[in-house]
Backbone bond lengths (Angstrom), bond angles and torsions (degrees), N, CA, C in turn:
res aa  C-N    CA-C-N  psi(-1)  N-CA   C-N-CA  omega(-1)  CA-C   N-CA-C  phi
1 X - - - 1.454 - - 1.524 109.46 -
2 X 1.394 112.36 134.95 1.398 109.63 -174.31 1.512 112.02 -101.85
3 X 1.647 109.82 135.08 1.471 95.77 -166.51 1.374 105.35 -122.50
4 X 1.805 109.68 39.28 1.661 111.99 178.38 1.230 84.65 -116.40
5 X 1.240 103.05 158.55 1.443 121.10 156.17 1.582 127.50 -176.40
6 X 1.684 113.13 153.59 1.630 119.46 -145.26 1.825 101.51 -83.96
7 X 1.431 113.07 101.46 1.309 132.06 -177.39 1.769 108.26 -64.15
8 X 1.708 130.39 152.28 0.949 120.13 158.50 1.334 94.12 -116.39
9 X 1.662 98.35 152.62 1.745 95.86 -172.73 1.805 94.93 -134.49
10 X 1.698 119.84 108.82 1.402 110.22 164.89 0.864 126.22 -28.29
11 X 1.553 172.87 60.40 1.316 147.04 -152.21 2.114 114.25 -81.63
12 X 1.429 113.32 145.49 0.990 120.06 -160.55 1.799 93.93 -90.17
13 X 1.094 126.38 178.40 1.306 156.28 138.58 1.575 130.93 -24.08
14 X 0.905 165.53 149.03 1.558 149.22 -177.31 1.567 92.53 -77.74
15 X 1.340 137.28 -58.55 1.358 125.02 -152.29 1.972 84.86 -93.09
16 X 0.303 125.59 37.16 1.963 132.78 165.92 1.869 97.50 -113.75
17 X 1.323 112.35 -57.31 1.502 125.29 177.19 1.345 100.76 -29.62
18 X 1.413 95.03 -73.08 1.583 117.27 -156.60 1.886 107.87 -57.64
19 X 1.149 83.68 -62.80 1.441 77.42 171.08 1.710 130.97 -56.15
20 X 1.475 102.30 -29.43 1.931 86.05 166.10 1.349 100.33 -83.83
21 X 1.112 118.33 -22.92 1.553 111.20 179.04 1.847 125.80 -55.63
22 X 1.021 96.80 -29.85 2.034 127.79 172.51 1.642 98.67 -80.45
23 X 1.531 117.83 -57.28 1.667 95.13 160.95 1.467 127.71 -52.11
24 X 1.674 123.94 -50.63 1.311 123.27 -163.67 2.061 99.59 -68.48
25 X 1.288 112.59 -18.67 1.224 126.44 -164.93 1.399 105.79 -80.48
26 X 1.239 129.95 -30.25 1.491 141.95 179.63 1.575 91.26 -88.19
27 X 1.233 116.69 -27.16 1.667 89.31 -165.79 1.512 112.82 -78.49
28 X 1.943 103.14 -33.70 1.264 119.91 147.87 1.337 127.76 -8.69
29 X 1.348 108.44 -80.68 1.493 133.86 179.48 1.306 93.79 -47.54
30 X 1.519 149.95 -57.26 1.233 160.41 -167.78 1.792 129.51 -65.72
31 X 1.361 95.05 -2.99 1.532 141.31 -159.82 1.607 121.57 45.66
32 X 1.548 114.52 46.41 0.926 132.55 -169.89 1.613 103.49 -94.12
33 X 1.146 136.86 135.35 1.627 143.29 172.65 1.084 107.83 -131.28
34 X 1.146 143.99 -33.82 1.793 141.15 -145.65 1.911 118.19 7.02
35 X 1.160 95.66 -177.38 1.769 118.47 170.77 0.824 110.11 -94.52
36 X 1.676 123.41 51.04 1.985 100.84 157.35 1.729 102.35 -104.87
37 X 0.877 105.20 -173.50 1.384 123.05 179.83 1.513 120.80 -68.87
38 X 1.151 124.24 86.95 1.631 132.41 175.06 1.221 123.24 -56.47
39 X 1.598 124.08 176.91 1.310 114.39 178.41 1.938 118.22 48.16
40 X 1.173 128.70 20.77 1.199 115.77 168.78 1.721 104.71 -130.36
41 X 1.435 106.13 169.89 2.118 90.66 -177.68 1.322 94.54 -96.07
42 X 1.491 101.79 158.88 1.489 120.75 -178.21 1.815 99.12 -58.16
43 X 1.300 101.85 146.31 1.327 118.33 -159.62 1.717 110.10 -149.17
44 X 1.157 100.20 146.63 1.711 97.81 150.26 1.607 114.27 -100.58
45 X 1.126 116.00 150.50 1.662 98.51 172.69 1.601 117.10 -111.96
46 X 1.166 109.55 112.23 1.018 117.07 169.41 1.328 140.84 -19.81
47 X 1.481 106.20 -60.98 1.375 123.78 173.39 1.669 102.04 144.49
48 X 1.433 119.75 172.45 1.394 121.17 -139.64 2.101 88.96 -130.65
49 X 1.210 109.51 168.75 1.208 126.88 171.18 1.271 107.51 -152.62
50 X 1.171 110.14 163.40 1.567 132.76 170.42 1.703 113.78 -57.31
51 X 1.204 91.04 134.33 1.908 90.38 -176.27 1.751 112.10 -79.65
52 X 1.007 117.66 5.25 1.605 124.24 170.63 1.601 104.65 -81.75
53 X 1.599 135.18 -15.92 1.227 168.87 144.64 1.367 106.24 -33.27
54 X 1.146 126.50 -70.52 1.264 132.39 176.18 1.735 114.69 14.21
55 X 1.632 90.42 -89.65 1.859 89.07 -165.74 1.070 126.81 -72.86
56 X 1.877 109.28 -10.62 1.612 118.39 163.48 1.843 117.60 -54.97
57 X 1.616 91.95 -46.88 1.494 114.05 -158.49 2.061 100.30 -74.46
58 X 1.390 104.20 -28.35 1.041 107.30 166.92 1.931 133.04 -59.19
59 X 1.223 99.75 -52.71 1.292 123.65 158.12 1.589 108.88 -59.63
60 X 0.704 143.19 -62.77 1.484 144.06 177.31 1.472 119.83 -51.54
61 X 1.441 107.35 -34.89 1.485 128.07 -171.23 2.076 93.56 -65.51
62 X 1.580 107.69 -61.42 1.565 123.71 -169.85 1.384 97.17 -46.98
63 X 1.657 116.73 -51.24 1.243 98.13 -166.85 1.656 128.30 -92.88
64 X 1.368 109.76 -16.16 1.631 112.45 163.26 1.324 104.01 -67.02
65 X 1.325 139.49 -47.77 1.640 144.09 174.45 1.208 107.78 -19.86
66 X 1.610 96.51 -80.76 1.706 113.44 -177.54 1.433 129.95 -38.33
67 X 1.607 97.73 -31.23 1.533 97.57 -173.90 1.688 106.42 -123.38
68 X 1.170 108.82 42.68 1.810 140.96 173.57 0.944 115.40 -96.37
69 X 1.547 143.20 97.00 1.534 129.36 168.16 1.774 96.55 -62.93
70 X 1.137 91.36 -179.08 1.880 121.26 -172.53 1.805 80.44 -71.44
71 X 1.162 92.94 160.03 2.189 98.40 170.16 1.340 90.74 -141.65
72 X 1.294 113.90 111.20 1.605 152.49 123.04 1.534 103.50 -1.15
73 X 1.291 137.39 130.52 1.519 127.96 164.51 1.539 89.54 -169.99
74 X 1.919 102.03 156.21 1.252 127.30 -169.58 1.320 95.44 -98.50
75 X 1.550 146.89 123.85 1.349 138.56 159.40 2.163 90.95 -78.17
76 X 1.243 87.67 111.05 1.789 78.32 -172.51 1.964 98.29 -106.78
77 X 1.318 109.21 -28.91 2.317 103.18 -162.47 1.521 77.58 -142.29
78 X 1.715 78.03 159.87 1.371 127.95 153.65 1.452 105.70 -75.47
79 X 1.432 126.51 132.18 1.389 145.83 130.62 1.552 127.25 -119.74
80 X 1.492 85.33 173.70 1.569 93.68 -145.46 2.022 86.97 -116.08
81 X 1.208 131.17 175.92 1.637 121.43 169.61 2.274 78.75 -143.52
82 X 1.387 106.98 103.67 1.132 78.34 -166.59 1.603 141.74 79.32
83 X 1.689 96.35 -170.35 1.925 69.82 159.00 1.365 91.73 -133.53
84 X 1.193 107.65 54.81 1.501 106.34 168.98 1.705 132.91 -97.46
85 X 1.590 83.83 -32.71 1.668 100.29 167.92 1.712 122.89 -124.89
86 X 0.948 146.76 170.43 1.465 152.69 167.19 1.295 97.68 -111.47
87 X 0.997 117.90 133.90 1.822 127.07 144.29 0.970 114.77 -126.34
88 X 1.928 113.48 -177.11 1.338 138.58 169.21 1.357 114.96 -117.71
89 X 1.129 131.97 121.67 1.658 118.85 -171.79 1.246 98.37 -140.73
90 X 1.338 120.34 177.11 1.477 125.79 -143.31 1.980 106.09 -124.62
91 X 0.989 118.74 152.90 1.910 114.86 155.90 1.197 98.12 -61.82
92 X 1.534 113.16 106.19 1.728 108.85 163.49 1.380 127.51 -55.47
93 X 0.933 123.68 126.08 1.404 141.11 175.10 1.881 117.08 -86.67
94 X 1.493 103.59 157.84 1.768 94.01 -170.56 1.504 97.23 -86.79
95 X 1.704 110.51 -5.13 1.690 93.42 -164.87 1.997 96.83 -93.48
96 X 0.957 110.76 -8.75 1.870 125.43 163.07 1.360 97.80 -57.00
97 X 1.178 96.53 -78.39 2.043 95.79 -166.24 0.947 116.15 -67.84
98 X 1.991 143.34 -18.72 1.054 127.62 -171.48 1.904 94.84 -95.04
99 X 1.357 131.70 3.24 1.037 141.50 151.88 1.351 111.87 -70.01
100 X 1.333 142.67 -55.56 1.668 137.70 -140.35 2.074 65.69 -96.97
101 X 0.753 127.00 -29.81 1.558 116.98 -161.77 1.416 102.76 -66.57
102 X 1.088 148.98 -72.12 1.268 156.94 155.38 1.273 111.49 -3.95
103 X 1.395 112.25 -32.34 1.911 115.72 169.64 1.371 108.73 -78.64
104 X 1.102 98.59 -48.55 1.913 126.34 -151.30 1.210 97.41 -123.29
105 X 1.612 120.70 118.76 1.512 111.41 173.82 1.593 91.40 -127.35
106 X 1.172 124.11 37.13 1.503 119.35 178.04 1.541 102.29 -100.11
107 X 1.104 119.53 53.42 1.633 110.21 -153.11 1.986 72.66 -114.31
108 X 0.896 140.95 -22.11 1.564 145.67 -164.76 1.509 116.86 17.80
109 X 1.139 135.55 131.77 1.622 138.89 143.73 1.876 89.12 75.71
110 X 1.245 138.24 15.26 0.886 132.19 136.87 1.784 108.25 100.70
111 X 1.325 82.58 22.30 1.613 110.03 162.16 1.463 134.03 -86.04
112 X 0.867 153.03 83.36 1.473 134.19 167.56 0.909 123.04 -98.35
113 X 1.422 109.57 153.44 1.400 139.78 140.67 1.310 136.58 -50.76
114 X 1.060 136.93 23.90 1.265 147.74 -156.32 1.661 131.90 -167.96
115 X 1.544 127.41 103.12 1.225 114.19 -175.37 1.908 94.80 -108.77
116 X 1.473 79.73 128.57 1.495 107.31 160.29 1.681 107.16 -46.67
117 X 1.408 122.64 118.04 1.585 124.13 174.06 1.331 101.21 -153.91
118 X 1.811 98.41 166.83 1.786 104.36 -175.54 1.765 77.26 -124.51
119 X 1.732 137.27 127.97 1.115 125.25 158.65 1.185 137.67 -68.11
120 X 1.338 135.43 107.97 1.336 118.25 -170.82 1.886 104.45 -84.69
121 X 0.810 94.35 -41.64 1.949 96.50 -155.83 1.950 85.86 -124.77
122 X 1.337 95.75 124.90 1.891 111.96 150.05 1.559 112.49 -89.67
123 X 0.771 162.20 158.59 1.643 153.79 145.63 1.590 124.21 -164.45
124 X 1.295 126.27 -175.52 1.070 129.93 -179.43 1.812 78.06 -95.40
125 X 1.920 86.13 169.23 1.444 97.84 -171.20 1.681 119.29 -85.44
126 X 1.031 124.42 -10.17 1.527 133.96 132.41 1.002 114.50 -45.39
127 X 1.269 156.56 -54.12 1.476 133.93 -153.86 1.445 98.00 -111.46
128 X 1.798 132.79 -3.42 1.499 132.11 166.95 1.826 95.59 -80.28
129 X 1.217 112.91 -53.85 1.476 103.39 176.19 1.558 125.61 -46.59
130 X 1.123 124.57 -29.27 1.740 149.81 -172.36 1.922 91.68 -83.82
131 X 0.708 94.45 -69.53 1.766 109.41 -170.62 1.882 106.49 -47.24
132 X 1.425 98.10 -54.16 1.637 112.27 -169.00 1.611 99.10 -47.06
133 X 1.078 135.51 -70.19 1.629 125.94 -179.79 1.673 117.29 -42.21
134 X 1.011 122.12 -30.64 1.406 140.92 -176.33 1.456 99.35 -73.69
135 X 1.843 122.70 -55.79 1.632 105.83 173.86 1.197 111.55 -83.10
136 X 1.186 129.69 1.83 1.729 137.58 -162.27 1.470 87.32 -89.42
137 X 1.784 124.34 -68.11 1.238 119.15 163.53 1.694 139.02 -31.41
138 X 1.374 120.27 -31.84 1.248 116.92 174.04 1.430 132.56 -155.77
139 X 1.303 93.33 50.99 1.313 135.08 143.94 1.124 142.75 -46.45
140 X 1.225 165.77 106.49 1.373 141.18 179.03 1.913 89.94 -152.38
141 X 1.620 90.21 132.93 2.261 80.92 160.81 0.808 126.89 -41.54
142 X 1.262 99.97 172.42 1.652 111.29 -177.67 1.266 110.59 -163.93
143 X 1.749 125.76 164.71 1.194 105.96 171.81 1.708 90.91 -107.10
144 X 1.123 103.99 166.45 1.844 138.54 174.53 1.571 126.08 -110.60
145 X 0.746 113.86 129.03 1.651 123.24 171.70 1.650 114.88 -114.22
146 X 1.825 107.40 98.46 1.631 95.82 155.97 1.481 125.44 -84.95
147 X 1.651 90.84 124.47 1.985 103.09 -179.58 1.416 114.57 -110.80
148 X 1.460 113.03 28.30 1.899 106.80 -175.79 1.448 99.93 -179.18
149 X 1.126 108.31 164.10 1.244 118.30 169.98 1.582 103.40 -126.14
150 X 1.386 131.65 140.06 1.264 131.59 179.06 1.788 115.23 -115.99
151 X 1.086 110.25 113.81 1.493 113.44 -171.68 1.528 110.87 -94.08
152 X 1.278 128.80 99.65 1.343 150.72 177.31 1.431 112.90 -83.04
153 X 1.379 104.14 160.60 1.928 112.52 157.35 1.788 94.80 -140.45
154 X 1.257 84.57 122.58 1.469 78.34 166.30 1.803 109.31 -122.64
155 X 1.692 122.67 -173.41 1.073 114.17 -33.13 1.779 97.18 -108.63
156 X 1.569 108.40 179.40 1.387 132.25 -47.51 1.959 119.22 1.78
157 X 1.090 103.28 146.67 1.636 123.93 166.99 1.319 105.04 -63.28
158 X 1.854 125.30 118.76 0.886 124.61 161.17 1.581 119.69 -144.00
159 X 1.347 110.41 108.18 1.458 111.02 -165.60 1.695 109.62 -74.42
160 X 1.013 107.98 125.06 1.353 118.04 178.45 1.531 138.25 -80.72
161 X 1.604 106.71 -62.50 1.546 122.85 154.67 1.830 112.19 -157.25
162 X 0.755 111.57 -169.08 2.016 120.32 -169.86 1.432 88.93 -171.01
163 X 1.760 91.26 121.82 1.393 122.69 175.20 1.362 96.40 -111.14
164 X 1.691 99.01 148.98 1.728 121.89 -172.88 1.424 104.05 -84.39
165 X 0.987 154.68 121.67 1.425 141.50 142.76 1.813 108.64 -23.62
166 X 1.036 117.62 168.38 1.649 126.65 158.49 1.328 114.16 -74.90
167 X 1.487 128.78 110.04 1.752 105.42 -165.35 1.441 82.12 -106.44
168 X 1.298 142.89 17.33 1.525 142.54 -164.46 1.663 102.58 -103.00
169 X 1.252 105.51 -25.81 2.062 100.61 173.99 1.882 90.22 -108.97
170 X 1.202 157.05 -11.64 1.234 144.75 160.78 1.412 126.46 -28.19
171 X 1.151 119.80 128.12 1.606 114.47 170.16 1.301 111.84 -69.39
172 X 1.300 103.72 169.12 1.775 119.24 -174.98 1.567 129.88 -113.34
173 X 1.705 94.52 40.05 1.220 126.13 154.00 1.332 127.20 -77.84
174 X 1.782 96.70 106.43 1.784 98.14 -168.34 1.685 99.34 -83.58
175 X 1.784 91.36 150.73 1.608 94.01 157.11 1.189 145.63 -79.06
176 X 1.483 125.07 125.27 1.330 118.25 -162.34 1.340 122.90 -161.01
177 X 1.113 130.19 146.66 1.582 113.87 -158.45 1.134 119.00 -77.26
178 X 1.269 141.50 146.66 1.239 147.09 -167.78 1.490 127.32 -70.60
């Protein structure tokens, strides 16, 4: 049984970064660390494929990229998966899903499987309960800009390539906190 497989990862904006980065950074300060995945940029994940996929998914990746404007999104709540993780997730938008769709068309009759999230905190459920007032406290929306897509294998962590969005058809809506 194979237990790697080739991840798509939204990637955010530099000042999108920074700013979950200033959340995960307070939680820090708070002596909070958890088990998520380090060293990679805050992301939504798309959804995963088979690593025999690879050089198809590669080729496919260049050319949906290229002809991708940037996608606009509201980081609007806190959610919870459980109480195992915290996130930040967004008001879904149709230009999100008719994007993750183009990977993934198993989404059927207008159902999914899948919530769009940025993870802040992995943890046992003691230290997500401890933590949750802390992002509940300083928090506020925001808007987001996805500019890449990041093609992973995990695990072991292995970064593969990062595709640009089109920032040449994008609107000229800066990001900025609300």
């Amino acid at each position: 049984m194979n237990d790697k497989f080739l991840y798509l990862l939204a990637q955010f904006d530099k000042e999108t970064q920074e700013i979950l980065a200033g959340h995960y950074d307070i939680l820090q300060q708070n002596g909070f660390i958890g088990n998520q995945t380090k060293d990679i940029p805050y992301h939504f994940t798309l959804g995963k494929k088979e690593v025999d996929c690879e050089k198809q998914l590669i080729d496919y990746l260049d050319k949906i990229c290229a002809n991708t404007a940037y996608i606009d999104i509201h980081l609007s709540h806190i959610g919870l998966f459980g109480l195992g993780i915290i996130f930040i997730a967004p008001n879904m938008n149709f230009e999100l899903l008719t994007f993750r769709q183009k990977f993934f068309s198993d989404c059927g009759n207008g159902a999914y499987n899948w919530t769009a999230h940025a993870t802040l905190l992995i943890d046992e459920p003691e230290g997500i309960l401890k933590a949750l007032p802390i992002v509940t406290k300083n928090f506020k929306p925001f808007k987001a800009r996805i500019e890449s897509i990041g093609l992973y294998e995990f695990f072991p962590m292995r970064f593969i390539k990062e595709y640009s969005l089109n920032n040449t058809v994008s609107s000229n809506i800066h990001m900025s906190a609300i």
